[in-house]
ZAMIDREN-649641 format. One line per field, with one value per residue (C-alpha): residue in one letter; residue number from 1; y negated, z negated, x negated. Coordinates in steps of 0.001 Angstrom, whole numbers, plus 500000, padded with zeros to 6 digits. Layout:
REM ZAMIDREN-649641
koldo c(A,...)
vexmar c(NUM,...)
Y c(Y,...)
Z c(Z,...)
X c(X,...)
This chain:
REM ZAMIDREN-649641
koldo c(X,X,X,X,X,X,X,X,X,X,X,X,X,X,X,X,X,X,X,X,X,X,X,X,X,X,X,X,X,X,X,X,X,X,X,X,X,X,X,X,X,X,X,X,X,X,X,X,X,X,X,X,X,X,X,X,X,X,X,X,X,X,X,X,X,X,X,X,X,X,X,X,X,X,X,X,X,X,X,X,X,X,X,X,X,X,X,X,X,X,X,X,X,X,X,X,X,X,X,X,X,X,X,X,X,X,X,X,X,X,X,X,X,X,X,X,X,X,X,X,X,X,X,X,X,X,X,X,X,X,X,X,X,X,X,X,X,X,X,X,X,X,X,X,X,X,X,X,X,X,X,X,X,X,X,X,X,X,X,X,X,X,X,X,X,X,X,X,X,X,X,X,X,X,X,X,X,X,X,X,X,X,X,X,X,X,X,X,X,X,X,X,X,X,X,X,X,X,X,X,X,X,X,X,X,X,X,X,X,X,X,X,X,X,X,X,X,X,X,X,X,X,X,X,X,X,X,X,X,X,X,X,X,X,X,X,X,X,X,X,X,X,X,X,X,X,X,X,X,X,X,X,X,X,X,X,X,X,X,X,X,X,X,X,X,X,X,X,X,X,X,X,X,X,X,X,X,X,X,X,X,X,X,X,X,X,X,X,X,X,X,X,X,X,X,X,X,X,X,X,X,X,X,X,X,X,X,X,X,X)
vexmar c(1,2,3,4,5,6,7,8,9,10,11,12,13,14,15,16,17,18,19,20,21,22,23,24,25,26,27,28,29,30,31,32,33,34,35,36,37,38,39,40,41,42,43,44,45,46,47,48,49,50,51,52,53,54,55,56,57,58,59,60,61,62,63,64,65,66,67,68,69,70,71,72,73,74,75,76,77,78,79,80,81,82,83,84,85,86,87,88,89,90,91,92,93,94,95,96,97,98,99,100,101,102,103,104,105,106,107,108,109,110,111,112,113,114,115,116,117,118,119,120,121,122,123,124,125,126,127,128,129,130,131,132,133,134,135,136,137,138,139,140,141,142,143,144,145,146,147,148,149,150,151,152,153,154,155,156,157,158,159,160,161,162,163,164,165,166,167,168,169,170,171,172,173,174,175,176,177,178,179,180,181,182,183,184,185,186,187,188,189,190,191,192,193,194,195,196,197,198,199,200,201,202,203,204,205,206,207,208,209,210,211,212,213,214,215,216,217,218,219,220,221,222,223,224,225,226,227,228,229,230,231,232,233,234,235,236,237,238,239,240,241,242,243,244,245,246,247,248,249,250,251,252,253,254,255,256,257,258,259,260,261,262,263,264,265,266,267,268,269,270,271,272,273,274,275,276,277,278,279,280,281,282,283,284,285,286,287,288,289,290,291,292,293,294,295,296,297,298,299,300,301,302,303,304,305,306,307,308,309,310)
Y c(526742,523747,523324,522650,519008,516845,515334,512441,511849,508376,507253,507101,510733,511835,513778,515960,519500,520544,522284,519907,517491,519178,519725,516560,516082,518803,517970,520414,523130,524860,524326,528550,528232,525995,528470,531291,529321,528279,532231,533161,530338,527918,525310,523959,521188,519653,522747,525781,527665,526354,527969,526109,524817,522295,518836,516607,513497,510484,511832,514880,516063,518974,520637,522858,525766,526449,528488,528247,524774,521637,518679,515085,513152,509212,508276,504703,501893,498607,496451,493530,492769,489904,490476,488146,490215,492910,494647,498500,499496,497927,495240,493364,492676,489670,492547,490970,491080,494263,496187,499892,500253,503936,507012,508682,510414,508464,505880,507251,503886,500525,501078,499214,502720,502949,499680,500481,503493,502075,499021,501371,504484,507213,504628,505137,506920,510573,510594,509860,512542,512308,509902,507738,507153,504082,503260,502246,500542,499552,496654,497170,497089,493629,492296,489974,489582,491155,494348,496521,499210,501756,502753,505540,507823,506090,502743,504377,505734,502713,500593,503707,503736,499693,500141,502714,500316,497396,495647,494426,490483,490929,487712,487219,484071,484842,482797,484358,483744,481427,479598,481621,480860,480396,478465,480996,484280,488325,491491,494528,496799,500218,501616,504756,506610,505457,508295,507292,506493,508163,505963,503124,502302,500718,500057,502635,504353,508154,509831,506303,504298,501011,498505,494463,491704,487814,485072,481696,478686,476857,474561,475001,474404,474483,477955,479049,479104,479496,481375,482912,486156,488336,492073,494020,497611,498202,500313,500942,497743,496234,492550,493433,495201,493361,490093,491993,492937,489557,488550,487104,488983,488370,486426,488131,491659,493584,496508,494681,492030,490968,487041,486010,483338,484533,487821,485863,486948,490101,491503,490223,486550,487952,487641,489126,485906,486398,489920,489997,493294,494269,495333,498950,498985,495537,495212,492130,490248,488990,487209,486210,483971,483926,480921,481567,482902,480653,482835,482084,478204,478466,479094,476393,473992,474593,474538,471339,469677,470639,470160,468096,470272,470430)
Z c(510090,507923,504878,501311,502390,500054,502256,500889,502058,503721,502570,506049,505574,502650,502684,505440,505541,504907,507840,510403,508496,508487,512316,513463,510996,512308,516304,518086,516060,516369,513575,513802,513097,509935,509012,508414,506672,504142,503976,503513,500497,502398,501493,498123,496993,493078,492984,493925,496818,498453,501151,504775,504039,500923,501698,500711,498562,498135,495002,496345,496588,499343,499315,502826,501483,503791,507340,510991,511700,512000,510324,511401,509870,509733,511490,511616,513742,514134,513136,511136,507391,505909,502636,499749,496962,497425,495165,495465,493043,494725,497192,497427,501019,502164,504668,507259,507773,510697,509596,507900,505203,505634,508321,508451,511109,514224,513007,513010,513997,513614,509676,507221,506092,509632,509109,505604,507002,509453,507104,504272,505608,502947,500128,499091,496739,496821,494583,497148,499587,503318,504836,501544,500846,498426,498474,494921,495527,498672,499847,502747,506703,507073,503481,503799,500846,498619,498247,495968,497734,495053,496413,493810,492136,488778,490061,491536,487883,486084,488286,488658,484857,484478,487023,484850,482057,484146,483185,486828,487537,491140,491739,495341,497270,499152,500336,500097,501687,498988,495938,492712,490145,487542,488126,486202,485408,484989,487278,484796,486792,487542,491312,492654,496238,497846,498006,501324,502766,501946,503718,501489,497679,495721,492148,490519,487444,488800,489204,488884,487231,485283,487229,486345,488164,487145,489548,489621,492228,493804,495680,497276,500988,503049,502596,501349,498271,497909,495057,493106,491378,489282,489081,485826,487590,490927,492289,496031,497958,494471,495197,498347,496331,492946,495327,497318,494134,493036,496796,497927,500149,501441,504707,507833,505740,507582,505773,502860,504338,507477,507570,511293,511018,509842,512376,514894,511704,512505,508862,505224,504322,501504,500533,497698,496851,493618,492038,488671,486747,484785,486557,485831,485304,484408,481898,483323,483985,487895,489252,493305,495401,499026,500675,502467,505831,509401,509241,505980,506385,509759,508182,505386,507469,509981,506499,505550,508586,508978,505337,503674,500656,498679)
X c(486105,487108,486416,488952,490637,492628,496084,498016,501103,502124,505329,506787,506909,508123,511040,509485,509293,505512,505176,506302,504069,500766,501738,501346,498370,496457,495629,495994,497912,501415,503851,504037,499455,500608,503055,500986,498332,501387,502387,498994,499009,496422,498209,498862,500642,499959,497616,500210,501680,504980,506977,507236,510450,508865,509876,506908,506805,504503,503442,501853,498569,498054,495237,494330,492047,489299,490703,490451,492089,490203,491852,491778,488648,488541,486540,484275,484753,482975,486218,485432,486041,486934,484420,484944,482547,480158,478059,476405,479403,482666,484183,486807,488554,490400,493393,494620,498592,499260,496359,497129,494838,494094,494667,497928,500165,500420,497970,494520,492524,492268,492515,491002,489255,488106,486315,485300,483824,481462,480410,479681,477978,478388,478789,482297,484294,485373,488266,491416,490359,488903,491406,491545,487312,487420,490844,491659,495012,496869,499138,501470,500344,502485,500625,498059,495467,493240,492071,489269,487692,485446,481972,481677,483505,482620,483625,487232,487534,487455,488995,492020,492107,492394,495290,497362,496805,498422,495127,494442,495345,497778,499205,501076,501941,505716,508386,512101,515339,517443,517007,516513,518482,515565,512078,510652,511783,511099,512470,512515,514041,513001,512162,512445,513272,516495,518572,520389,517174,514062,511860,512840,512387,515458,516183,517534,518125,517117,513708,512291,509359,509316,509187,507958,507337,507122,507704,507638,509070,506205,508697,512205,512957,516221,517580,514069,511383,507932,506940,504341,504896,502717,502400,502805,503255,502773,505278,505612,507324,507707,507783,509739,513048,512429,512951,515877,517748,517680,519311,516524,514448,511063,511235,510304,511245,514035,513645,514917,516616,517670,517337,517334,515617,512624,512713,509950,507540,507605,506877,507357,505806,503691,499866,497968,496533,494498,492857,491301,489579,486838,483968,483794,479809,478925,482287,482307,485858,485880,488912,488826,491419,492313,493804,497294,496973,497903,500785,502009,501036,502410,505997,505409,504631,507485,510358,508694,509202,513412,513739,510650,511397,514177)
């Protein structure tokens, strides 16, 4: 018998009916098993019954009430971590681009919770539910850069709270198809679920949230930039369709774009590149960097040398 287990769901699928969801979640189970457990109000989601035909929503919290089936656990693995701080209250982790940072429906290893997992033992937070221990924030599989990963509920807290606030220093390294118009300038546009595509963010004046981001051009190469940008929210794939909406998408991003000359990336040319917060015991402000990846470099290096910069 398991027991109560807190389910977030990965944006890959949202839009899903609940019960074909929690049947590929569940190993082992028949989407009729999940059905009855919904009927017999097993399941809620944001804390009350649905019915099996509930689509799901990255915003939701299910909660499987204690029953017959056994859920999928993360589990640890020796994978190694990239630590740049460490203390008994929180770390901060240097992701590697490719690497999921937490367990979800077709992708239950090789996660950077997996890792966290066996590095930390028991030390980490509570709050975000069994496949989520620690996970404060998260930056996309194809994101490089860092990361802060709670290892206590009253760490998570403060660090969540800072967060809502838009408190947190998120600063990104990325380099986009085109020239922007302005060195410097400000996306205020707000981001929500594209409606033709569920699977996707866009901006967009329904069901959405505020959205701002700050950028600024490092230096201009043929048909490319390198910027910086800044983070004052941090909506899902912000810096991805803030940069889209502008026309120019991240390189290597072909959800967003679709830049052929970038495809051999294989995923977006982004890196969080510096993180900045009040520790939430100490009170003290800590700010950390992370140099750009090979990848990233990789792709600098090769613009410079067709266009030695613009």
């Amino acid at each position: 018998m398991m027991s109560e287990v807190i389910i977030d769901v990965p944006q890959d699928y949202e839009g899903e009916r609940i019960d074909k969801f929690l049947s590929i979640l569940v190993e082992s189970t028949s989407r009729n098993a999940i059905q009855k457990l919904i009927e017999n109000e097993k399941v809620l989601v944001n804390g009350k019954p649905v019915n099996k035909k509930y689509k799901v929503t990255a915003d939701d919290e299910i909660v499987m009430l204690p029953g017959e089936l056994k859920p999928l656990d993360a589990q640890p693995e020796n994978i190694p971590l990239d630590i740049v701080y460490e203390d008994e209250h929180l770390l901060v982790v240097n992701k590697p681009r490719g690497m999921v940072v937490h367990p979800a429906p077709g992708n239950y290893s090789g996660t950077l919770v997996n890792a966290l997992l066996y590095h930390c033992k028991d030390s980490l937070s509570g709050i975000n539910g069994i496949l989520r221990p620690g996970i404060v924030h998260r930056i996309d599989k194809d994101t490089s850069g860092l990361l802060i990963v709670a290892k206590n509920d009253k760490a998570h807290m403060g660090l969540a709270e800072q967060i809502k606030e838009h408190s947190f220093t998120r600063e990104y390294n990325a380099v986009v198809v085109g020239h922007l118009k302005e060195s410097v300038g400000t996306v205020n546009a707000p981001i929500g679920r594209n409606p033709k595509d569920r699977k996707k963010m866009c901006v967009t004046q329904n069901n959405s949230k505020v959205a701002v981001t700050h950028y600024t051009v490092i230096e201009d190469y043929e048909g490319y930039s390198h910027i910086s940008l800044r983070l004052e929210t941090g909506r899902t794939h912000q810096i991805r369709v803030h940069m889209a909406h502008l026309g120019h998408p991240v390189a290597g991003d072909f959800v967003y774009g679709n830049d052929k000359k970038s495809a051999y990336l294989n995923g977006q040319c982004l890196h969080a590149i510096k993180i900045g917060f009040v520790h939430p015991i100490s009170g003290e402000y800590l700010e950390f960097t992370s140099d750009l990846p090979d990848y990233f470099k990789g792709f600098l290096g090769k613009l410079s040398s067709t266009s030695g910069g613009v």
